[in-house]
C-alpha positions in Angstrom: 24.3 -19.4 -29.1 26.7 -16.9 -27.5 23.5 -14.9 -25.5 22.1 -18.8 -24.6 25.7 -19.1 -23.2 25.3 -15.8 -21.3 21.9 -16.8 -20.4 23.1 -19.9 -18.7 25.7 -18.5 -17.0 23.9 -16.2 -15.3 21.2 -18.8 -14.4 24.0 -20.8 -12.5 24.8 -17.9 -10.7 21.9 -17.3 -9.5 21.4 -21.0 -8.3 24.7 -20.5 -6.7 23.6 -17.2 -4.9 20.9 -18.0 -2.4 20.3 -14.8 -1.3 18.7 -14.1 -4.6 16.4 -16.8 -4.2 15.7 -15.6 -1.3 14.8 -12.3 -2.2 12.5 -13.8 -5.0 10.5 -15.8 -3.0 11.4 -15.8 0.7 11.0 -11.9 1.1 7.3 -11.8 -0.5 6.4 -14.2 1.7 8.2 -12.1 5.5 6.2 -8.8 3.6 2.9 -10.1 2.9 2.7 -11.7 6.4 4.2 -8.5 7.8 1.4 -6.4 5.8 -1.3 -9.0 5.9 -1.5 -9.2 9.3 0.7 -6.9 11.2 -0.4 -3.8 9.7 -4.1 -2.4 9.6 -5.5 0.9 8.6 -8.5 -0.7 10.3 -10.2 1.3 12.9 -11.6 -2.0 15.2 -11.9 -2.1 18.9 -11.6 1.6 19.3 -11.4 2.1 23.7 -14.3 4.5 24.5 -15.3 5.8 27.5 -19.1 6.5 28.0 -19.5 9.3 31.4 -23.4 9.2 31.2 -25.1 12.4 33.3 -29.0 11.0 34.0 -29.5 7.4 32.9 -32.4 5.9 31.5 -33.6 4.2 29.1 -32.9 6.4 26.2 -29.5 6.5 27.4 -29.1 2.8 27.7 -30.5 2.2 24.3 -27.8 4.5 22.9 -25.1 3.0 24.7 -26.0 -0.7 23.9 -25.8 0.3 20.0 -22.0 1.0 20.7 -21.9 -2.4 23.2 -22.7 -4.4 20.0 -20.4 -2.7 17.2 -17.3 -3.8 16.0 -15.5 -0.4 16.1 -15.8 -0.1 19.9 -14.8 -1.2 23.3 -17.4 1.5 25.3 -16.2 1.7 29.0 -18.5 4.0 31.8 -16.8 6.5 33.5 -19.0 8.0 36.7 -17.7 11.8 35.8 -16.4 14.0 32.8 -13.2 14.4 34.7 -12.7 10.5 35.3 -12.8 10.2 31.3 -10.9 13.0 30.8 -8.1 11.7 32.7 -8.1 8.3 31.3 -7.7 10.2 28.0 -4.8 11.7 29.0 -3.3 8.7 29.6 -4.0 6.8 26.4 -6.2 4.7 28.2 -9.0 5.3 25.6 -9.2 7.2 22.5 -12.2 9.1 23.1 -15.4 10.0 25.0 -19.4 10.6 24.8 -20.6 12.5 27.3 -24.3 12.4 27.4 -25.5 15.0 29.4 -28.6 15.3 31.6 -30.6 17.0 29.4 -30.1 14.3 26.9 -33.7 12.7 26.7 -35.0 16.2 27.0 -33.5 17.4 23.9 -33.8 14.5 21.9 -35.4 15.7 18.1 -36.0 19.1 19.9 -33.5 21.0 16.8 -31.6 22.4 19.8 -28.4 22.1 20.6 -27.3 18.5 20.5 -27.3 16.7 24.2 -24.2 14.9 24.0 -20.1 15.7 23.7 -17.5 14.1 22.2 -14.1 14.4 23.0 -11.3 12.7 21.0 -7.5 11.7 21.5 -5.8 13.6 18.0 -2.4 13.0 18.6 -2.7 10.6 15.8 -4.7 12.7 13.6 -6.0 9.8 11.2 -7.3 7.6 13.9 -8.9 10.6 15.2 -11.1 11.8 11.9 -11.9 8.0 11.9 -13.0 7.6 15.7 -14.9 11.0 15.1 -16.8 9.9 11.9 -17.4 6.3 13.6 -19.1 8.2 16.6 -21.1 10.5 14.3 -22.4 7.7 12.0 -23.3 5.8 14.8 -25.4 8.7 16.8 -27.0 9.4 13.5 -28.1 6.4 13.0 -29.5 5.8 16.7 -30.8 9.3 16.3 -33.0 8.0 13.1 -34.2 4.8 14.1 -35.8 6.7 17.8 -37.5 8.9 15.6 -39.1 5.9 13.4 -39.7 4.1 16.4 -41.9 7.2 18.1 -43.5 8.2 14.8 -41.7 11.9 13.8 -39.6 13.1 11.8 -35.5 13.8 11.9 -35.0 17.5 11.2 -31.6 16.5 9.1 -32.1 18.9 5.8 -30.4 15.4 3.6 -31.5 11.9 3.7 -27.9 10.1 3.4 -27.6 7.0 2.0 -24.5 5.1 1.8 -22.7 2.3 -0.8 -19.7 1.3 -0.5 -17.8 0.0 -4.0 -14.9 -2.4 -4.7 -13.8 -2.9 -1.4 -17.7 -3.0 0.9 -15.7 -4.8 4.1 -13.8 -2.0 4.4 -10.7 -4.3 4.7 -7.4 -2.3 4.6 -6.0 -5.8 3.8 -7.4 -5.5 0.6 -6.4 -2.4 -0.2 -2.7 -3.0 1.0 -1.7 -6.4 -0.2 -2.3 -5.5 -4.1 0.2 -2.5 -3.4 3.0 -4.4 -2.0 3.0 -6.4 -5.2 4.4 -3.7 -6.8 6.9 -3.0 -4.0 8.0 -6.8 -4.0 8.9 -6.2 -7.6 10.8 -3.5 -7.8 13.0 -5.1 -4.7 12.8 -7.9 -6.5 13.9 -6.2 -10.2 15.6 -3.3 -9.1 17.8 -4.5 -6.1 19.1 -7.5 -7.6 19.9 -6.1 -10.8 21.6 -2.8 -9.4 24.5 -5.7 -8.8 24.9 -7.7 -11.7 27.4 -5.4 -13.2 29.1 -3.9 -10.1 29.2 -7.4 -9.1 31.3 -8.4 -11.8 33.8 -5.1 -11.8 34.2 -6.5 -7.9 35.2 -9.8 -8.2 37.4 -8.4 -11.9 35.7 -10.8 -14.2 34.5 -8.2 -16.2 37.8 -7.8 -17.9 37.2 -11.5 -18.7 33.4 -11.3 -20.4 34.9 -8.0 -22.3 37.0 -10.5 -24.6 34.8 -12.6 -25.5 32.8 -12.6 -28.8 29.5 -11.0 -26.5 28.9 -7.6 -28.2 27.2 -5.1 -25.3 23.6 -5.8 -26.4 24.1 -9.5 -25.7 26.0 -9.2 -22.6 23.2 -6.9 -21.3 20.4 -9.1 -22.7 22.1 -12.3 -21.3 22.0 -11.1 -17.5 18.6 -9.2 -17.6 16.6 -12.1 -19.3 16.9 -14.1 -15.8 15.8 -11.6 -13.5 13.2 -11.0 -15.5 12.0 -14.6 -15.0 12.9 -14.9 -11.2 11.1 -11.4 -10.9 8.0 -12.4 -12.7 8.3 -15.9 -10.9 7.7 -13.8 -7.7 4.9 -11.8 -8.8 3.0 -15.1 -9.3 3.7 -16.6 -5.9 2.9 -12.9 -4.1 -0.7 -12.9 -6.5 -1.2 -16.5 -5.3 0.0 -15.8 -1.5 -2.4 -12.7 -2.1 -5.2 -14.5 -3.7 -5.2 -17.7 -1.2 -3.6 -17.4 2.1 -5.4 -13.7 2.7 -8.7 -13.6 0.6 -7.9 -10.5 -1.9 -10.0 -10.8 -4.2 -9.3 -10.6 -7.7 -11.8 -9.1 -10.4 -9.2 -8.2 -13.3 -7.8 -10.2 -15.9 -5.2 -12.1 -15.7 -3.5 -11.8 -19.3 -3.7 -7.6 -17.7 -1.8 -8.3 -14.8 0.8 -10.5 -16.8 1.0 -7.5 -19.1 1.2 -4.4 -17.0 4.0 -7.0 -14.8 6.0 -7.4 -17.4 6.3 -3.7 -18.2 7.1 -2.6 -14.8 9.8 -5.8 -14.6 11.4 -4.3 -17.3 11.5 -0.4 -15.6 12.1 -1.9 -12.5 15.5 -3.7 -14.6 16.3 -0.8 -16.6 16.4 1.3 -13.5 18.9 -1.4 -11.6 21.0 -1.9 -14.4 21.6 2.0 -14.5 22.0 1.7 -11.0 24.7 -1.2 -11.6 26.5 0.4 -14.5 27.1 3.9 -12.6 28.3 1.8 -9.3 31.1 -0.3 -9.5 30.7 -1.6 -5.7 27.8 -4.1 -4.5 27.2 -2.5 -1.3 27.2 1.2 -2.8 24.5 0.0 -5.7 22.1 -2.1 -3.0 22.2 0.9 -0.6 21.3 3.4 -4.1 19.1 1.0 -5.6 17.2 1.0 -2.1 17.2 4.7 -1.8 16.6 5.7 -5.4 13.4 2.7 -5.8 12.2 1.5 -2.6 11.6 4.2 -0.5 9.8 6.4 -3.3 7.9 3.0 -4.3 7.0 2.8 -0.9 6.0 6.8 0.1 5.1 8.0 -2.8 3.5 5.3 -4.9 -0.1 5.6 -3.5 0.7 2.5 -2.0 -0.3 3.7 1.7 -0.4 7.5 1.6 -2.9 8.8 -1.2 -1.2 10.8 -4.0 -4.0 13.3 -4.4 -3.4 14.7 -0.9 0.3 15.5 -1.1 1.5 18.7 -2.0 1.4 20.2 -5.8 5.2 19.9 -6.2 5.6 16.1 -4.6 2.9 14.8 -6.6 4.4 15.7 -9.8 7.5 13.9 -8.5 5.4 10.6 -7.7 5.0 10.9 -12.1 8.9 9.4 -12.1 8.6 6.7 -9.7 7.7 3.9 -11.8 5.7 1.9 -8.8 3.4 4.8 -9.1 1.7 3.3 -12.1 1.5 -0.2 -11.4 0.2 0.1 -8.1 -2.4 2.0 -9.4 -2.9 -1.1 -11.8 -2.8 -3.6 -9.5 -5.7 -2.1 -7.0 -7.8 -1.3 -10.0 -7.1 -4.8 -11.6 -7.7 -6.8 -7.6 -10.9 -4.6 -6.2 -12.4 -3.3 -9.4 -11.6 -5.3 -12.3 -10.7 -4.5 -16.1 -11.1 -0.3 -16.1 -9.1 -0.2 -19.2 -8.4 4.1 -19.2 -7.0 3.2 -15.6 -5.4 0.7 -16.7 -4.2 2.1 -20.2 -3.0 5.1 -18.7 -0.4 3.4 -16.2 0.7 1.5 -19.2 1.5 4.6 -21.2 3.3 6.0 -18.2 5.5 3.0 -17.6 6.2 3.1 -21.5 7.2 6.3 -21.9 9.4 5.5 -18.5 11.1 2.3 -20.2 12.0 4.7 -23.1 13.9 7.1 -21.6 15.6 5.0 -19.2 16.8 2.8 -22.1 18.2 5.3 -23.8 19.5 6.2 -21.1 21.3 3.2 -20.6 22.2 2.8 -24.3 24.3 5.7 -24.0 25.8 4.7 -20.7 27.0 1.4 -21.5 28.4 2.5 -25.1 29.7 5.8 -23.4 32.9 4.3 -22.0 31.6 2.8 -18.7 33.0 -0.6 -19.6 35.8 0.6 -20.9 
């Protein structure tokens, strides 16, 4: 009775808080549309320019392959040092130049007849324009030499497939992360000021005399924001699911699961944040500097883990987002691949562990005293 009284208390103040409502619900919704649609690792659309030495008909047929592809807005420049300049200027990201000797050389095993420049002040968009370019001159180059009967001196045959995500839709890839990001706002940042909340307004004094022992005083205000934070999960999976197409392979009782895990990290980690910080403001701006921003970098969330340095990737092993975003792609693009999936959940275990005790020790350490 004493931890359903707690329990209730701490519903009605979160009824009677509307910001964390708001960060439940209302937040997934402003970062899945932000996400969803305003940010793209897509490369679509890509302005090329095309300077084109000796037309004919060789060279149209190459260009109208680029005319007709998704990736590219081709543009003809009448000289190398037309395109060069519009480069310059960030008017297009990179150039063919197809020089005259371009039929002439065609299959010859000479030096290849055409140049390609590229804009690499943003280095990723660069390696992408310059794969798109080559994949798409290989592929012109193969189908001439069906179409005239001989044979493309390329010592390996490649041929491509594309798992768990074919479209190559960043969307898909994105949208399953932020899950995990949503939760630990939602678990982390709210809880960080349950307690500094009530040292604040000085009711704390007041909860320490009645009959509540620590465990159920702690119990009593996690047990709602677990709710409210799992509530959330569901609507950003059914937002995720619905409104942009993600497709979903895994089970569901594994997503409940490994959820429920990291809701409980992600609480552990804002309660320690709420018992050390006796101030709101001083816990939101912690709790947003000590989980969001290393859920965000160094999750694998956007930037992959395997590519960081030695030393930072052996850092990514403490930030609990690490794991379940790992999950949640598996459990969205590839289904149940229960060592991934295992794994994760030993990581997050052996995370709820130690910041329990951790905890534990604070709360019966003197910090309410």
């Amino acid at each position: 009775m004493r931890l359903a009284g707690m329990i209730r208390k701490e519903w009605l103040q979160i009824l009677r808080d509307p910001s964390s409502i708001a960060i439940a619900f209302l937040m997934p919704v402003v970062l899945l549309f932000l996400f969803g649609y305003g940010v793209s690792l897509d490369a679509k659309d890509i302005p090329l320019g095309f300077v084109i030495d000796s037309p004919d008909g060789n060279t149209a047929s190459f260009r109208a392959s680029f005319d007709h592809s998704d990736f590219f807005r081709p543009k003809r420049f009448n000289s190398i040092q037309d395109a060069q300049q519009a480069l310059a200027e960030r008017r297009i990201d990179g150039i063919i130049w197809l020089r005259s000797n371009f039929s002439s050389q065609l299959l010859s095993g000479l030096d290849a007849p055409i140049a390609i420049r590229v804009n690499a002040v943003d280095a990723n968009q660069a390696r992408i324009t310059q794969g798109y370019i080559q994949g798409a001159w290989l592929s012109w180059l193969s189908q001439y030499a069906r179409q005239h009967g001989r044979s493309l001196p390329l010592p390996v045959a490649m041929e491509q497939r594309v798992w768990f995500n074919a479209a190559l839709i960043s969307r898909h890839y994105l949208v399953p992360g932020l899950v995990a990001i949503i939760m630990t706002l939602t678990g982390s940042l709210l809880t960080a000021m349950v307690v500094a909340r009530e040292w604040e307004r000085g009711t704390m004094e007041a909860l320490m005399v009645t009959p509540l022992n620590m465990r159920e005083m702690l119990v009593g205000k996690l047990v709602p924001y677990f709710f409210l934070g799992m509530g959330g999960m569901l609507f950003t999976v059914a937002l995720a699911v619905w409104q942009f197409d993600v497709p979903f392979r895994g089970s569901f009782l594994a997503l409940l699961g490994a959820s429920a895990l990291f809701m409980l990290v992600a609480l552990a980690l804002g309660l320690l944040i709420s018992i050390v910080s006796r101030n709101q403001f001083v816990a939101g701006q912690v709790a947003i500097i000590v989980t969001f921003l290393p859920a965000f970098i160094l999750s694998g969330f956007i930037f992959d883990i395997n590519s960081m340095p030695a030393p930072i990737q052996m850092v990514t092993h403490v930030v609990p987002a690490r794991y379940l975003v790992s999950i949640l792609q598996s459990l969205f693009l590839a289904g149940d691949v229960w060592p991934v999936y295992w794994a994760n959940m030993g990581g997050m275990g052996v995370l709820l562990v130690i910041l329990t005790l951790v905890v534990r020790r604070k709360a019966y350490k003197g910090t309410f005293d």
